[in-house]
N, C-alpha and C positions, 0 to 999 in steps of 0.2 A: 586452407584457403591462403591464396599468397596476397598479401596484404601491404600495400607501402610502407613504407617506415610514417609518413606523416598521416595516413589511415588507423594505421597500430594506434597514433602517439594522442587521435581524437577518439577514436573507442575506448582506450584508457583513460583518457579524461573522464568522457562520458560515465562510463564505470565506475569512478571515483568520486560523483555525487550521490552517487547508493551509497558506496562505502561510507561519506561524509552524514548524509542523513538519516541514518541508518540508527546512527547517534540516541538520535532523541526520540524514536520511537523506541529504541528497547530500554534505555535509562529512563527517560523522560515520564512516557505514559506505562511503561509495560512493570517496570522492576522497583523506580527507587521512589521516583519525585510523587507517583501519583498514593503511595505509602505514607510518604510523609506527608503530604497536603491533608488526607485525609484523616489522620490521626493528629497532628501536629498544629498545623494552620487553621485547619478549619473546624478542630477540636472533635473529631470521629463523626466529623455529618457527613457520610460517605455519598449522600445524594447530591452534593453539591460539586464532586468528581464527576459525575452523571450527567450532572445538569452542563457541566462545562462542552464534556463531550462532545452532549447532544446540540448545545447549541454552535459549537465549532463545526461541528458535522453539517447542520443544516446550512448553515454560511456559504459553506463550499458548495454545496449542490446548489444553492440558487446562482452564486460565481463562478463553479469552474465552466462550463460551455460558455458562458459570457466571456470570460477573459482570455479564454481559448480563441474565441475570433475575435476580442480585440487584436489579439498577439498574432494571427492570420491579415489580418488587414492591414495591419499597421508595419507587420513584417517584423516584429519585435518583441519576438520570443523570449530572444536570450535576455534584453532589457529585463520585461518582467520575470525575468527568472533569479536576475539578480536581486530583485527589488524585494522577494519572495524570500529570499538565501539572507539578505541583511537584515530584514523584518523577525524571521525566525531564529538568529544569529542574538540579534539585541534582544529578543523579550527573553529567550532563555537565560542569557548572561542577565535580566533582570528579577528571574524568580529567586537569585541569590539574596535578594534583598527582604521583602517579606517575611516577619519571623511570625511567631504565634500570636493568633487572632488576628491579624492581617489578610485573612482570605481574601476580599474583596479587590485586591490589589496583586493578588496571586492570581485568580480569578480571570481577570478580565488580560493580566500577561498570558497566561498559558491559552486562552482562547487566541488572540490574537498571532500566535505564536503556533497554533494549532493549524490554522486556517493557512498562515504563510508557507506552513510544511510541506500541507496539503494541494497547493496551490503549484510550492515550486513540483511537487511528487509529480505532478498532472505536466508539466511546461517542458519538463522533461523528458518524459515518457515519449513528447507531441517530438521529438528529436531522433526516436528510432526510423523511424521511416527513410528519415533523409540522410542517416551515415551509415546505414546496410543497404545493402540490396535483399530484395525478397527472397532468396536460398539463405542471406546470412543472419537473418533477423530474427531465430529461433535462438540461435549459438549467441550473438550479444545481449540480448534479452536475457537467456540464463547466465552469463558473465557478469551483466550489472547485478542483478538478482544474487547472484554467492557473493559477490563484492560487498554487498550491500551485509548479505549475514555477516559477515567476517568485522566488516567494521562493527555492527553493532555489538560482536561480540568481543573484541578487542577495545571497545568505549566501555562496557559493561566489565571486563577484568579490571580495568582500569579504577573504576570507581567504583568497586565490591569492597576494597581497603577502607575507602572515607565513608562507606554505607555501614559498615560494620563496629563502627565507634560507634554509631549513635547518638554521638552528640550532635547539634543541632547545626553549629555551624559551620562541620565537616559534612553532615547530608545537603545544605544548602549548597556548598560548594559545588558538589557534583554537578549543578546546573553550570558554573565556569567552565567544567572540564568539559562538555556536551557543547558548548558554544563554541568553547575555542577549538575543539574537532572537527566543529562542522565548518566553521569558517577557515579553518587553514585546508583540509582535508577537498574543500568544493572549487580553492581557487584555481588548479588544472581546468577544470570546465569551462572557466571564461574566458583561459588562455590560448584554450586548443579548440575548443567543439568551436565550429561555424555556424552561423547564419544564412541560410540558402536561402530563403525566404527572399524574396523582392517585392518591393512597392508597385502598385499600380504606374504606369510609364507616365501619366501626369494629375493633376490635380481632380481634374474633371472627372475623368474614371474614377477617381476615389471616391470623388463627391456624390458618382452614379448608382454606388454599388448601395445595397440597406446599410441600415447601422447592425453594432453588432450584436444588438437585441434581434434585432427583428433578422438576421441569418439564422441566431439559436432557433426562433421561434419556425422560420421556414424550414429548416432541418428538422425539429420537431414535428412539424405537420404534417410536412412532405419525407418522413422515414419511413415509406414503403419503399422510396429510389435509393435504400441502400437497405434491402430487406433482411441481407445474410448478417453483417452488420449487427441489425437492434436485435435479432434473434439472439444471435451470440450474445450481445450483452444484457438481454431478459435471463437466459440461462445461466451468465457470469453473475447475473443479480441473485439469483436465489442458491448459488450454490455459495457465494462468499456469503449467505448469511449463516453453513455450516463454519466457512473456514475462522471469520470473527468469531465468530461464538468459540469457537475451541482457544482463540488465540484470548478472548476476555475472560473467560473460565477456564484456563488452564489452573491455576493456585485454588481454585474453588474444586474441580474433579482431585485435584492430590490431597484433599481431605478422605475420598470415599476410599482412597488408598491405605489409609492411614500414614500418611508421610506427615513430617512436621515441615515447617517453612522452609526450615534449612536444609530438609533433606529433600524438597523439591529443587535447588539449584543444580545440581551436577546435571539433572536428566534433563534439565531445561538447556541448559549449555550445550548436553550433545543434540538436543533439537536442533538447536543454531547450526552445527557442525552438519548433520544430516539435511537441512535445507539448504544448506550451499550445497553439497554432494546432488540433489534433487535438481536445482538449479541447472548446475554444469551438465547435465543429462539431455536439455532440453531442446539444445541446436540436434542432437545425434536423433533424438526421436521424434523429433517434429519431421524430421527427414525420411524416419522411418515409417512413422505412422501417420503424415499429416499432423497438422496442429490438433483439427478436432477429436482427431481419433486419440492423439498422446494427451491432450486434458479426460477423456474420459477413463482412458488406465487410471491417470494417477486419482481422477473422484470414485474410481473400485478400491485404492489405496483408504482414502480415506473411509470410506463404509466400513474398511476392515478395522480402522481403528476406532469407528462407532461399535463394534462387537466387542471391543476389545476393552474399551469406556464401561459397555454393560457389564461384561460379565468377569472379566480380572480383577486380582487383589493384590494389593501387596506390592513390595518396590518392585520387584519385579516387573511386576503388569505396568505400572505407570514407567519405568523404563523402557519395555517393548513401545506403548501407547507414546512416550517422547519421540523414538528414535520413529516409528512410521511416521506420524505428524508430522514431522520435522520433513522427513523427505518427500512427502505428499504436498506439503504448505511451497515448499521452492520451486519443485514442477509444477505446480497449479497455476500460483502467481505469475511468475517467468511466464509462461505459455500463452497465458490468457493476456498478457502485455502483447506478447508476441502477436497473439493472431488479431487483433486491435488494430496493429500496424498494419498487419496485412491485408484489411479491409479496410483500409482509409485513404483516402486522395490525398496526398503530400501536401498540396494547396492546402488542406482542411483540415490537417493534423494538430494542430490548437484547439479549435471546436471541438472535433472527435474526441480526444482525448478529457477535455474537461468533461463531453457525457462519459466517458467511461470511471473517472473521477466522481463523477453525481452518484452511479448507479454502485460503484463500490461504496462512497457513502454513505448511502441508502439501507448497503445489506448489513454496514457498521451500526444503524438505528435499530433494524428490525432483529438481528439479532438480540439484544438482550431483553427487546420490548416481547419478542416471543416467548422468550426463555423465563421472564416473570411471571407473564400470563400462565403459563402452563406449571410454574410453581406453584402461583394461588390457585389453579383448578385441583392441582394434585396433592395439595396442601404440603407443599417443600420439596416434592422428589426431586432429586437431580438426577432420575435414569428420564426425567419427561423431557427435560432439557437434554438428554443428550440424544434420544429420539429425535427427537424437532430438528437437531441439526445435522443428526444423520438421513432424515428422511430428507432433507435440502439437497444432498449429495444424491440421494438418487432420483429427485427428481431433475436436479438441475444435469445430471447425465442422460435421463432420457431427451428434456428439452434440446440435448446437444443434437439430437439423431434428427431435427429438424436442419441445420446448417448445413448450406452446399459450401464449402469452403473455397472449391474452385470458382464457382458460381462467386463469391464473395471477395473473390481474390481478381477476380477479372475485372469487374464492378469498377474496384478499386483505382485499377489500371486505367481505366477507359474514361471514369470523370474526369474533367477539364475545369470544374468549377464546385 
């Protein structure tokens, strides 16, 4: 694709708030801080990492379509996208502070901190639409997507040194290294990405249009007039509650491996490496296969590492099990970002986006609430959990086989409001 030089110079912005946030979801929640919170801070009440989650999780799903069409009405994306990037910038650089038995204070940082992540994840996303055109939207979608692996695994070599003292307030630190990544790493984006979005032409039209409650709510009512749409993200719902679960039970599956802590990081690293590889895959086979048809390859990818969960042992297994995941987890994500864009009216891209935000939230709940459930009926197996999220992936592939993409992609096209 021949590309301008100041095209090139906002796709690469763009790209580089993956790379930037990327940060604090793999140090933050995945690897170092949510270890020490729970062992350390809040003295091994691991439910209280849960409770944080869960209620960061629900936050967003009652705010992201709300703030998506604040930011469509108001025309002021990029606004709260900063406001999002500063908010998540300060509470991380403030879980430095919090030492032992200060949960309460950690607590309500990392929620707040959780939600503005989540927030700018969503605000962002709402920005594919309008610096690709619908052939390039598969290829930048997996661009941001490997960008995004690569920083979080270059913030994570980074802080594997101060994790590895153990001392208390080199693990604390790691939250300064995670803030100051994100905040120097995202300000390209404010520099370069645009604001296409424009204001209603005067006051009165503003004044005319609903609030942006009551848009959420008529989008909600009224989501049969974008049928291909909410299909695709009922079946994005129930297959991300395979993909969370593999990503919140990763460290819990390398038990039945027998690996020790430390001999789960290498395979988890080449995860990282294999999801960007997945990623960059995803402009060439959206092209080749359609969006919907290349998200259903890669959920065959992942059933194959539901086989693989069941019935392997040993590093070995859990290394093969890293390396699919990995490249299944970057084409999935990538993809289903992509076709998101591709069924959404430019106008609506804030809205849109915050439901696809909700409905990804949604499968982050219902994942481990399933995966409990089915612990206490089976009295601890982890082959029922990994059933449950394997069978996610195949249902959420056949749901696919309901999606006219074209159908969904015209749709798109053709609203004006």
């Amino acid at each position: 694709m021949n590309w301008s030089r100041e095209k090139r110079r906002e796709i690469a912005s763009w790209c580089l708030f993956d790379f930037a946030n990327s940060s604090f979801t793999t140090v933050v929640i995945t690897v170092i801080y949510a270890r020490y919170f729970t062992t350390r801070v809040a003295g091994d009440q691991g439910h209280l990492w849960s409770l944080a989650l869960a209620i960061s999780n629900a936050i967003i799903i009652v705010s992201g379509p709300i703030v998506g069409a604040v930011a469509d009405r108001h025309a002021i994306k990029k606004r709260l996208l900063f406001a999002s990037y500063l908010a998540c910038v300060l509470c991380t650089a403030g879980l430095f502070l919090p030492t032992r038995g200060d949960w309460s204070t950690a607590f309500l940082l990392f929620v707040v901190a959780n939600v503005a992540f989540s927030t700018g994840e969503n605000l962002i996303a709402a920005f594919l639409p309008e610096i690709a055109r619908p052939e390039e939207i598969g290829k930048v979608s997996g661009m941001g997507w490997a960008t995004g692996y690569a920083g979080g695994l270059l913030a994570l070599l980074v802080c594997l040194p101060l994790a590895r003292s153990g001392d208390d307030l080199t693990l604390r630190s790691t939250n300064l290294v995670v803030a100051g990544f994100f905040l120097l790493g995202g300000i390209p984006t404010f520099l370069f990405v645009r604001e296409r979005s424009r204001k209603p032409g005067d006051a009165s039209s503003t004044a005319e249009r609903p609030s942006a409650f009551a848009e959420v709510r008529r989008t909600w009512t009224r989501r049969r007039e974008f049928p291909e749409l909410f299909r695709f993200l009922t079946a994005y719902l129930v297959f991300s509650i395979g993909v969370y679960g593999v990503i919140q039970f990763a460290s819990i599956l390398a038990e039945d491996f027998s690996l020790s802590p430390a001999e789960t990081i290498p395979p988890l690293i080449a995860a990282q490496v294999t999801a960007a590889v997945g990623a960059m895959t995803v402009g060439r086979g959206m092209a080749r296969f359609g969006a919907v048809g290349f998200i259903r390859m890669s959920l065959l990818m992942w059933i194959a590492c539901g086989a693989v969960a069941l019935f392997a042992r040993g590093a070995v297994g859990f290394w093969v099990l890293a390396v699919l995941a990995g490249g299944a987890l970057g084409a999935t994500m990538a993809a289903s970002r992509a076709t998101v864009a591709l069924f959404t009216p430019t106008r609506r891209s804030g809205e849109i986006f915050g439901f696809w935000g909700l409905y990804g939230r949604l499968a982050a709940i219902l994942a481990p609430l399933g995966n409990w459930a089915l612990l206490t009926v089976s009295g601890g197996s982890k082959r029922a959990g990994v059933l449950y999220f394997t069978l996610s992936f195949v249902l959420g592939c056949l749901l696919l086989r309901r999606v006219d993409e074209r159908a969904g992609r015209d749709r798109a096209v053709k609203r004006v409001t």
